[in-house]
N, C-alpha and C positions, 0 to 999 in steps of 0.2 A: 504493500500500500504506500511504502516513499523509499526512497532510496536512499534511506541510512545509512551509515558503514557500521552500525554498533553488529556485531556477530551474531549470528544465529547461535543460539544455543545458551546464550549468556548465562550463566551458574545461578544456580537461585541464589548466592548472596549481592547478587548484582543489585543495582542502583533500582529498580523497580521493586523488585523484591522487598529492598530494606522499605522502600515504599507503603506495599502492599503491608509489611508487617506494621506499620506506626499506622497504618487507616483501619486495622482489625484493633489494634490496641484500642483509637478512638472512637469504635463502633459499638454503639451504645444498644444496639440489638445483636450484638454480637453472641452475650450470654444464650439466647434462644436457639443456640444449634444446637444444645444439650437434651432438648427438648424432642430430638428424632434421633430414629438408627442409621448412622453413619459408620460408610466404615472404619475402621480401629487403625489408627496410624502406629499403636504399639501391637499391631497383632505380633502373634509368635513367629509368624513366616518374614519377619519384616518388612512386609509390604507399604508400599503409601498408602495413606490415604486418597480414596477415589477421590476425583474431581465429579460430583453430580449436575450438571448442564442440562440437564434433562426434565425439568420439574413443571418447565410448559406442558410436556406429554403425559407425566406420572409423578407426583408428589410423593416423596420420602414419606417412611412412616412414622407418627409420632409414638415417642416410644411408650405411651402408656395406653396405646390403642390395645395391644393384645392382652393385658391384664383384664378390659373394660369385655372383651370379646368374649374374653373366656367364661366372666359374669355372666353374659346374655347367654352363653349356650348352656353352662352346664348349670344356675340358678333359672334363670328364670324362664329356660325352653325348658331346662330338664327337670326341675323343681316345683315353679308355679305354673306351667303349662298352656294351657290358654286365659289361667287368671292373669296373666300376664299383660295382657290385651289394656285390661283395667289397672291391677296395682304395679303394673312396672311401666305404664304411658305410653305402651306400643300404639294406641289408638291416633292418641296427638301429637305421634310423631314426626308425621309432615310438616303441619303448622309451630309446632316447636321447634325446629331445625330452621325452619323458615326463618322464625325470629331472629336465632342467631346469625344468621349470614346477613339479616336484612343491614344491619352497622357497618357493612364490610362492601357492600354497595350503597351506601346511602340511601337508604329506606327507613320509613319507618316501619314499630311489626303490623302484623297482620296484612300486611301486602304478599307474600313469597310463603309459596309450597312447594316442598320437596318431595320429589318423587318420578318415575318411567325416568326416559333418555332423555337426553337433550333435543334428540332427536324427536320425539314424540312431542315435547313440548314446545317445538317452534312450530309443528304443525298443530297444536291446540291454541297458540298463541297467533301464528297467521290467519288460522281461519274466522279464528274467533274475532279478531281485528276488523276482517273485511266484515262478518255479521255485523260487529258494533258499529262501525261506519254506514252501515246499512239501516239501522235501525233508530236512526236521529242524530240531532246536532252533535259535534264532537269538537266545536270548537267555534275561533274567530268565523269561518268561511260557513256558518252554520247547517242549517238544516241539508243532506245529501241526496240519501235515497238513493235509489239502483241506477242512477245512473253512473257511478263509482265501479268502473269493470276494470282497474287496471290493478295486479299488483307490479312492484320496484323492486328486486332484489341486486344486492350487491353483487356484482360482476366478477368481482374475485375473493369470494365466498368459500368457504371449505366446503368441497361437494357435497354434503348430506344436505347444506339449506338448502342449495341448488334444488338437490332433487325434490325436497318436502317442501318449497316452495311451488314445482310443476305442478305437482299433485293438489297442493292446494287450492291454486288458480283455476285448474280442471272443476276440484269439488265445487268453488264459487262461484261457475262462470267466466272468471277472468282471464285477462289477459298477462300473460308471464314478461314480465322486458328486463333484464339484466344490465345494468349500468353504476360507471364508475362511482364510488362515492362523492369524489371531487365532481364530479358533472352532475349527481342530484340535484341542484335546488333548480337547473334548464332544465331537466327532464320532468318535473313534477306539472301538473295539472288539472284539470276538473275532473278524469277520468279518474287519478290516483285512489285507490281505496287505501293500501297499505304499504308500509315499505318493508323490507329487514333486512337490517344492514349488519357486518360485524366491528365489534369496537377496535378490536388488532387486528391485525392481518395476519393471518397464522403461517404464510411464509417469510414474509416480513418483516414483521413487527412492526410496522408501520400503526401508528395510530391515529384513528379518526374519530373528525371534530363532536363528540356527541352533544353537546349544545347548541351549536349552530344547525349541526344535522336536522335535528329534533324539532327543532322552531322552524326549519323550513316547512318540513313535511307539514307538522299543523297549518304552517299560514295559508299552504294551500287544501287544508280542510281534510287531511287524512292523516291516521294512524302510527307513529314507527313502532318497530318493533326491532329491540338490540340484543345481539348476542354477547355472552359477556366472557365465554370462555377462555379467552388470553387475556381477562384481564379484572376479573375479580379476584383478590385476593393478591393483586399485586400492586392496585395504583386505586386511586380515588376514583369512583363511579358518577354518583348525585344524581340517583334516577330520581327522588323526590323534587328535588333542588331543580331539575333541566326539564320535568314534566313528561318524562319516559313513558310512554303508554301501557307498552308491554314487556316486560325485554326473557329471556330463558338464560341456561348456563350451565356449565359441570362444573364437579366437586371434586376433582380427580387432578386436577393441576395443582397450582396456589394455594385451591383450599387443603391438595392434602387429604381428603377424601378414602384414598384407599381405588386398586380397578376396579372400573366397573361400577363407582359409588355412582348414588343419583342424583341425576340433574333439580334442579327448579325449576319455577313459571314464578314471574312476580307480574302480580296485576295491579295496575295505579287504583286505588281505593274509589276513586269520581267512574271508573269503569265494572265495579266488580258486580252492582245490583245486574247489569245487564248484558254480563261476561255470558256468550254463549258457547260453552265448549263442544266442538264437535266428535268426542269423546265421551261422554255423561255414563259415567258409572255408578257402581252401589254404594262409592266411596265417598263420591261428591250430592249423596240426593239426600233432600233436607232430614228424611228418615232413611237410614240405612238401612234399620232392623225391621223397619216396617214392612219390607218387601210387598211393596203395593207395584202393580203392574205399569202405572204413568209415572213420568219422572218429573221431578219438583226438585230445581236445584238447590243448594246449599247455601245458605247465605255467605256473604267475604271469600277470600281466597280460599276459602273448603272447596268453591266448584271446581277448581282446576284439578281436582283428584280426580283419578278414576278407579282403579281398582287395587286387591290388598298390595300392603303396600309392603315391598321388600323388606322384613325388618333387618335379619344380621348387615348388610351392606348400608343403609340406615345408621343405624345404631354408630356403627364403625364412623362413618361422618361424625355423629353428634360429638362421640368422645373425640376426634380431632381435629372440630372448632377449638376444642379446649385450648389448642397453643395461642389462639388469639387472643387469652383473655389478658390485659390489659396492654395488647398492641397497640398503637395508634398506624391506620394505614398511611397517614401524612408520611411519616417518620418510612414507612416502608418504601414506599414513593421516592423520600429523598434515598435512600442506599438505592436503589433498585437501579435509578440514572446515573451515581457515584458509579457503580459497578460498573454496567455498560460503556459509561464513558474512559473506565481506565481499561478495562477491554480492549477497546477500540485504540487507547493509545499503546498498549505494550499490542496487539499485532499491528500496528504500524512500525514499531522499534524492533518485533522479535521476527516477519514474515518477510523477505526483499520482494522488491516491486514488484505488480504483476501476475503475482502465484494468485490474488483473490480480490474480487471487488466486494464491498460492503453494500447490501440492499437495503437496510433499515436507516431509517432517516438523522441527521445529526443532530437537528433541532428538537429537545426536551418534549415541547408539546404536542410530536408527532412521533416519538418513540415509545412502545409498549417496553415490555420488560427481557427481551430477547435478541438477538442478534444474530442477522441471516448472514451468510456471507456467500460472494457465491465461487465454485472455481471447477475447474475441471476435474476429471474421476472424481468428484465428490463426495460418493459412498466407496471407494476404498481410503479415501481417507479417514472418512467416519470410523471406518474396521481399524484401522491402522490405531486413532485417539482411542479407539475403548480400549484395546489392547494395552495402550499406555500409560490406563487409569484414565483417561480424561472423557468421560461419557456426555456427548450431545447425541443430536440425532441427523437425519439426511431424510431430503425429499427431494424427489427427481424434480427433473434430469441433476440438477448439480448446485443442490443449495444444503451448506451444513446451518444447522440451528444450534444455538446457545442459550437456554433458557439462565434467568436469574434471579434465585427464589430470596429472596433478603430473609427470610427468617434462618436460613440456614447455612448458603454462598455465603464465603467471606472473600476478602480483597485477595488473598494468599491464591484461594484458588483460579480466581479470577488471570492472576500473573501465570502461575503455572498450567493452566489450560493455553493462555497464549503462548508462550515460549514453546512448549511441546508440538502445539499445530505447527509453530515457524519449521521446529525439526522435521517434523513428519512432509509437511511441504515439499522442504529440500529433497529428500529421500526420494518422493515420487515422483520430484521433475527429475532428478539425477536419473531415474528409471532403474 
């Protein structure tokens, strides 16, 4: 990325290094790695400790999730049975999970249920969007009604919205248009019913503007709806605060979650009397136990449920909000860009010119918490860093990703994942 003379390979007591050590010294979230299972830099084999880069795709576990696991299986599945339901809160366990993440997006509660995919819940969230837009005033540009056939979906979108978005469009009528975020507010119209955009850009980390977004789409009298997966649990959200409609998400990044943990739906509270979910289950109708054959939704974000609800995978979330508890995301926010940005200077100092161009933006207010870079053979170099301890990940054709989890990344690793890529470079232009 410049054409330094400082040497590939530079020793970790080099000038960055001592760096990197006086910025962990000063890292006042620093104490919170203690808080997950990392690997053991004094194992017996003397191995390093891993570099974890990887925490956009799968969050570390914290390490008092399995003690809390082991509770749920062998008390209260294997002990209190399906009293459980009742004396251990399995019942309110979507809208109590909800709760807590709701601080961590700027919500307040009773907006956000947890529960299905993310997948599932952008198409409960998009269709339901186009309904509400359907079904009366939603804003300045007031009253709509059917003449609203277009959805807006972000053009470089992680293919699942893509798809659940077609599907959508089909179910509503509408019409499907994929476009840039930066080109939204030309694109919007009388037609627009709904948008859904995502907050990061999952090859990129590129991050988009969700306030300005947000207020377009309304002024021209439709819907947004945000994904938040690259970016709850890493940076300041204010779906309250920016007037978010609808927005979904996973718990398996940032939050830490656990695979496989479940997603949410948060619905703006001014939407939920007339949230129409095109999903309606036993889960979400005002009597569950009533089993009466017509359905009567649930009042507040209960409609967004649909059926039982995953507990062990559940459960496993709830106890791994616990590391949030007196985080402030501000504070995450500022390491998370500290990070990235010394990143980016030690592989400018440890990679010679050339071997990689940087896709993620330089400027703060358009950077998520990740770092794409792109270069050629790209996943044998990916092979090559895990090998060497330093675990990111690759996405074709030829982008490595960097994720950077501030509750656990410190600056140290941050040095040595770059200096190691600089080697590994070398190695594969050398051929």
């Amino acid at each position: 990325m410049s054409d330094t003379t400082e040497p590939v390979g530079i020793p970790a007591s080099g000038e960055r290094a001592v760096t990197a050590q006086q910025l962990d010294a000063a890292d006042l979230l620093a104490p919170l790695r203690s808080r997950f299972v990392l690997d053991d830099p004094d194992a017996a084999d003397g191995a390093d400790d891993a570099v974890y880069l990887d925490g956009n795709s799968l969050g570390a576990l914290p390490a008092h999730v399995p003690d809390r696991i082991s509770d749920v299986v062998r008390r209260q599945w294997g002990e209190l049975r399906i009293r459980s339901w009742d004396e251990s809160g399995w019942w309110t366990a979507p809208e109590r999970i909800g709760d807590r993440i709701a601080p961590l997006v700027g919500a307040a509660p009773g907006q956000i249920v947890v529960g299905d995919s993310t997948s599932v819940n952008v198409f409960k969230a998009l269709v339901g969007a186009v309904r509400l837009v359907r079904s009366g005033p939603v804003g300045p540009a007031g009253p709509v009604g059917e003449g609203r056939d277009e959805i807006l979906v972000d053009a470089t979108t992680f293919p699942t919205d893509g798809y659940i978005a077609e599907s959508a469009a089909r179910l509503t009528g509408c019409t499907l248009r994929p476009v840039n975020p930066a080109e939204l507010p030309a694109a919007l119209s009388d037609r627009t019913a709904a948008v859904l955009l995502n907050h990061v850009d999952y090859r990129t980390g590129r991050l988009h503007d969700l306030p300005s977004l947000t207020a377009a789409v309304h002024a021209a009298g439709a819907l947004a709806v945000w994904d938040l997966c690259h970016s709850a649990g890493a940076l300041p959200v204010g779906l309250d605060e920016h007037g978010v409609d609808l927005a979904v998400g996973c718990t398996y990044k940032y939050l830490n979650g656990g695979p496989g943990a479940p997603a949410y739906l948060y619905v703006r509270r001014c939407h939920q009397d007339r949230f129409d979910s095109p999903l309606p289950g036993w889960n979400s109708h005002a009597e569950p136990f009533g089993m009466r054959p017509d359905y009567e939704a649930a009042p507040g974000a209960v409609r967004g449920r649909v059926g039982t609800p995953d507990i062990l995978s559940m459960l496993a979330l709830e106890a791994a909000l616990e590391v949030w508890d007196g985080v402030s995301v501000a504070a995450v926010r500022a390491k998370s860009l500290a990070l990235s940005d010394f990143f980016l200077e030690c592989v400018t100092a440890y990679v010679p010119a050339g071997l990689v161009e940087s896709l993620t933006p330089v400027a703060h207010e358009e950077r998520g918490s990740q770092v794409a870079l792109r270069c050629p053979a790209a996943g044998d170099v990916m092979k090559r860093l895990i090998a060497r301890g330093v675990v990111g990940d690759f996405r074709r054709p030829d982008v490595l990703r960097f994720g950077f989890t501030p509750l656990y990344v410190g600056f140290a690793d941050v040095e040595r994942a770059a200096r190691v890529l600089g080697e590994v470079l070398v190695e594969v232009t050398a051929g």
